[in-house]
C-alpha positions, 0 to 999 in steps of 0.5 A, spaced: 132 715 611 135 711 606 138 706 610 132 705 614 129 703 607 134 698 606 133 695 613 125 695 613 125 691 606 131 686 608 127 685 615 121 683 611 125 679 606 127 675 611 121 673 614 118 671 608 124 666 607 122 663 613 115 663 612 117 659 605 121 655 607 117 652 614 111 651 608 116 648 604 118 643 610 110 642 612 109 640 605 115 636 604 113 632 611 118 626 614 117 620 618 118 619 624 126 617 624 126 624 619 126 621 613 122 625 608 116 622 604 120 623 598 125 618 601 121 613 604 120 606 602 114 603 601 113 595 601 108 591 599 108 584 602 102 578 600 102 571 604 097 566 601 093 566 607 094 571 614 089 565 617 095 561 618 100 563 625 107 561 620 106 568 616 102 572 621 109 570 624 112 572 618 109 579 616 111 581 623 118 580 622 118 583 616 114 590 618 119 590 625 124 590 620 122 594 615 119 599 619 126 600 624 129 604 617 124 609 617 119 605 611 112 603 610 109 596 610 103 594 606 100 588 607 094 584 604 092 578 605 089 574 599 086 568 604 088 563 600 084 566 593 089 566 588 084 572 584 084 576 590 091 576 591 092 578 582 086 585 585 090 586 591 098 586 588 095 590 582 092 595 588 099 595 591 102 597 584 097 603 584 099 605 591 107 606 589 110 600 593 118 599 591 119 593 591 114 587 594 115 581 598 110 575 595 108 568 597 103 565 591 097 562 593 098 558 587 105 557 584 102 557 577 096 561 578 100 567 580 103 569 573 099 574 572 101 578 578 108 577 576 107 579 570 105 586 572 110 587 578 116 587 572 112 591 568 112 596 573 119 595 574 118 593 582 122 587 585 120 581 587 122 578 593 118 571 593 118 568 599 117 561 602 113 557 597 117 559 590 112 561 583 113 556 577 114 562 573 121 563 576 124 568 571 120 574 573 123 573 580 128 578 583 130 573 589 128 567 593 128 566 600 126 560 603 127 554 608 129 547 606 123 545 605 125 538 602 129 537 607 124 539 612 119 533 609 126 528 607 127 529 616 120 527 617 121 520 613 128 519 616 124 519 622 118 515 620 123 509 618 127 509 624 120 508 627 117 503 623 123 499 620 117 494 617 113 499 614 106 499 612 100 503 610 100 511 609 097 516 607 100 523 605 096 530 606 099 534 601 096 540 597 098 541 589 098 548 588 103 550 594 110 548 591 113 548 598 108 542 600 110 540 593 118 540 596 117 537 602 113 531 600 118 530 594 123 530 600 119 526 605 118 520 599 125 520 597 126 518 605 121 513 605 123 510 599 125 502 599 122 502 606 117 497 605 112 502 606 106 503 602 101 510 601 093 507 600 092 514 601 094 522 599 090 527 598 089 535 598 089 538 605 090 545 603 094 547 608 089 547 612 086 544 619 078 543 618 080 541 610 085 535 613 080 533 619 075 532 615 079 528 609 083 523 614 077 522 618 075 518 611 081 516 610 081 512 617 075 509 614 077 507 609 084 505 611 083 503 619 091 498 618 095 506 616 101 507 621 102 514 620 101 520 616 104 525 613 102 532 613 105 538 609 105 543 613 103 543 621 095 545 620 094 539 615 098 535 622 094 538 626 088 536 623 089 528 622 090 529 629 083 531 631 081 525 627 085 521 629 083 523 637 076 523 635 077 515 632 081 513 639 087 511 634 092 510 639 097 507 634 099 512 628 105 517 628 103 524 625 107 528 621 108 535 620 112 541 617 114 547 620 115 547 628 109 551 630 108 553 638 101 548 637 105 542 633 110 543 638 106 542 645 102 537 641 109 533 640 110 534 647 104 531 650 107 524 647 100 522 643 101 521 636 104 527 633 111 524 633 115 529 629 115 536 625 120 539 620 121 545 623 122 552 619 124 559 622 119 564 619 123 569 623 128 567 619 125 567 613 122 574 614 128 577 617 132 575 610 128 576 606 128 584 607 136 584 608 135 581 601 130 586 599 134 593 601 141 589 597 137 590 591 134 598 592 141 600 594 144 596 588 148 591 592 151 584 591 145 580 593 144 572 592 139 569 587 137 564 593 138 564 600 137 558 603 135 558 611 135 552 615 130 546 617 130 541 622 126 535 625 123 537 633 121 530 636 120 528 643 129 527 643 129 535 642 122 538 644 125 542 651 131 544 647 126 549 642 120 549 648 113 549 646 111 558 647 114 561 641 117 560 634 124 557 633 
């Protein structure tokens, strides 16, 4: 009788131990790679706009990267709104990100931002476009851009050795622009060329059409444009076509599928200082991961950048990113 006693109270202790810890494992839960919540990472990632092809390019790098470790990518997209951009960091804050990857709206505006990321104790993985207040940064990754805008120049002299009239589209708040004009000027310098015009395309394709359009009036003897990045080239281009000006050389930087096939056609757009945004994401969450798991990682890691221009253009296509 005893003994069946025992063995009846051992039966109902082991069924319970299991039922305790099949509810233990549900509450728990895990990834689909069997990483528990727990010990999942979560990253933030922010661009000064998801309109532009270049980090739409970029967040996707990144989230196939990061979600092949089994951990989680939130994204925002402050669409060029630098107080937007403030609310939704702080929003990811809230939501427990490990570590973020930041590309400013405006480099100085940012600070805010930046400021509650090291308080929270989060790095930052700034990315691309570099904040002026760069001591709250954790690591900065980024292409060449000043040598992205000194190529677009080197070519410009080569094809106009007597200089003339040119304007720039930059945009002030974007210190990667602010890079690759720095470099582009000292290209040009003592070329015999003057700039009669330099405005701020912000990036943008519309804002830079619109802005060139006025220039072209204003200015009709310019030989060339330089953009700061691909939209704002692609935006002088409209115009230029839009004005039948056959005889002016537009610049841009980046390398995107459109700059590419438009320099393909053989028109106006003669060059772009190509970037890899594959490259840059995929650095950019090795160099994240170096710093969860306490490793030697670099401060800055440089990727490389280029000119594409009608010598090379079959050489990098016109489908794809570089």
């Amino acid at each position: 009788m005893q003994k069946r006693f025992m063995l009846l109270l051992f039966t109902v202790f082991f069924t319970v131990s299991l039922v305790a810890c099949s509810s233990s494992k549900e509450m728990t839960g895990s990834s689909s790679d069997g990483k528990s919540d727990d010990e999942q990472l979560v990253f933030g990632y922010t661009s000064m706009t998801q309109n532009n092809p270049f980090f739409i390019v970029l967040e996707k790098a990144i989230r196939e990267e990061v979600e092949a470790n089994g951990d989680k990518l939130i994204t925002m997209n402050p669409a060029m709104d630098v107080s937007l951009q403030i609310n939704q960091i702080e929003d990811m804050i809230a939501q427990g990100i490990d570590a973020i990857f930041l590309n400013p709206v405006d480099w100085e505006g940012i600070r805010p931002a930046l400021a509650m990321l090291e308080e929270a104790g989060i790095p930052i993985i700034n990315y691309d476009t570099e904040v002026k207040d760069f001591e709250y940064v954790t690591a900065y990754v980024g292409s060449d851009n000043k040598n992205a805008g000194r190529v677009a120049g080197e070519d410009l002299v080569k094809s106009f050795p007597d200089g003339g009239e040119i304007a720039i589209l930059d945009s002030p708040t974007m210190n990667s622009i602010n890079d690759r004009i720095a470099g582009f000027m000292e290209a040009i310098d003592g070329a015999n060329f003057k700039v009669v015009a330099q405005q701020d395309g912000k990036g943008d394709l519309e804002t830079s059409l619109q802005i060139t359009e006025d220039i072209l009036q204003a200015h009709p003897n310019i030989v060339a444009i330089m953009g700061g990045n691909d939209p704002s080239a692609l935006g002088a281009l409209a115009a230029v076509k839009a004005a039948n000006k056959t005889d002016i050389a537009i610049y841009g930087v980046d390398g995107s599928p459109d700059a590419k096939a438009a320099i393909a056609e053989g028109g106006a757009f003669k060059g772009s200082g190509a970037q890899s945004p594959i490259s840059i994401g995929k650095e950019s969450v090795k160099v994240a991961y170096k710093i969860l798991n306490h490793e030697d990682y670099e401060k800055r890691t440089p990727v490389k950048t280029f000119l594409i221009n009608a010598d090379n253009i079959d050489e990098y296509g016109t489908e794809d990113w570089q």
